[in-house]
N, C-alpha and C positions, 0 to 999 in steps of 0.2 A: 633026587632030593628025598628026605624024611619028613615032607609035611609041613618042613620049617622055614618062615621066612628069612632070606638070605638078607645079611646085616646090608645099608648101603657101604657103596666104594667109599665115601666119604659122609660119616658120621658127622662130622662137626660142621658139615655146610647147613648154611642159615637155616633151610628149613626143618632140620634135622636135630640140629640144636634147637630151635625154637619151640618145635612138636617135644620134646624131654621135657622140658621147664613148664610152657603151659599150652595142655590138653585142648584148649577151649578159647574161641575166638572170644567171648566177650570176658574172660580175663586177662586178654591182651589189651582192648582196648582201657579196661580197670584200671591196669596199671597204669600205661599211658595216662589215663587221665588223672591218677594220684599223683604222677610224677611233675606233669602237669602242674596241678594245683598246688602241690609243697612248693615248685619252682615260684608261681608267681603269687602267694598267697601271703598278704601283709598281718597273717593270724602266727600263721609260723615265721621266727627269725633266723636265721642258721648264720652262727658265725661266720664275720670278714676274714675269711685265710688267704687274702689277694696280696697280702702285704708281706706274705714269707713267700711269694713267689707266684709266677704262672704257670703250675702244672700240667696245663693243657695238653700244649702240643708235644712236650716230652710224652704224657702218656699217650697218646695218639703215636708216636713218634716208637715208643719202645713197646707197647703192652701188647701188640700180636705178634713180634718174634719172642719174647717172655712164654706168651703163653703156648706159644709152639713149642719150647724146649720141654713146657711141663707137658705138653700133650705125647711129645716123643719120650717119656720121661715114665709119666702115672701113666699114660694110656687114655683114650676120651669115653670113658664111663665115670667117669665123675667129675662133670661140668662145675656143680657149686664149686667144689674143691679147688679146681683149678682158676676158677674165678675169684677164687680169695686167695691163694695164690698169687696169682698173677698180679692182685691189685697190692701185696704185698709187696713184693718186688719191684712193679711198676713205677709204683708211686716215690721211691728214693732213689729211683734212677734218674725221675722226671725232673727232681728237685735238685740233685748232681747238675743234671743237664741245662737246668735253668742257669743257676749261678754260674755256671763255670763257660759258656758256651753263648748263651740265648741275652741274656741280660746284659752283658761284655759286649755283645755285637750292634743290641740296640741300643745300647749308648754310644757306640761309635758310628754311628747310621746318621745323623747328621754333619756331623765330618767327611767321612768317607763320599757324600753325594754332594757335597758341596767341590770338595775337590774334580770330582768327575764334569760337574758343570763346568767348572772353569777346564777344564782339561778339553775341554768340547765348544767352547765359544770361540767362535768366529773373532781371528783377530782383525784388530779394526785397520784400515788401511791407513798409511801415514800420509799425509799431504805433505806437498811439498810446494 
């Protein structure tokens, strides 16, 4: 070796990622606790965007193979970048995925378990 320390095997695992972005543990908690207080804080309003959809679990659901393609893609030396990236992408796949898939199925979710109940009750025995 020349003195230098060897990259890890995996750059982008949590702690690895986390140490890039912030140096210092009480700006971890900083944040947190900003994110924190925007979330529940009746000073700040943030627009209802519940009603064009629930992006949740599509981003959940799509934004770490997304951001895997940009990481085999740019490479993992620029975290922001592919964090807005990602969230670009992410987010109109999530919103595909809503309407087309997620919102279809939970409307059809009281039908569908209604039928299985009766599919599943004990028939009653007939007297005779």
């Amino acid at each position: 070796m020349d003195g230098q320390r060897s990259q890890p095997s995996l750059p982008w695992s949590l702690p690895a990622f986390s140490a890039r972005l912030w140096p210092t543990s009480p700006s971890i908690v900083s944040f947190a606790y900003l994110v924190m207080w925007l979330g529940l804080s009746r000073a700040v309003r943030l627009p209802d965007l519940s009603a064009r959809g629930d992006l949740s679990y599509g981003t959940y659901l799509y934004a770490c193979p997304i951001s895997q393609l940009f990481v085999a893609g740019i490479g993992p030396d620029s975290p922001w970048l592919i964090a807005v990236l990602t969230a670009a992408a992410a987010l109109p796949v999530a919103w595909v995925s809503w309407h087309l898939v997620e919102a279809p199925a939970l409307r059809r979710k009281g039908r569908a378990s209604e039928r299985l109940k009766a599919m599943w009750r004990p028939r009653e025995a007939h007297a005779s």
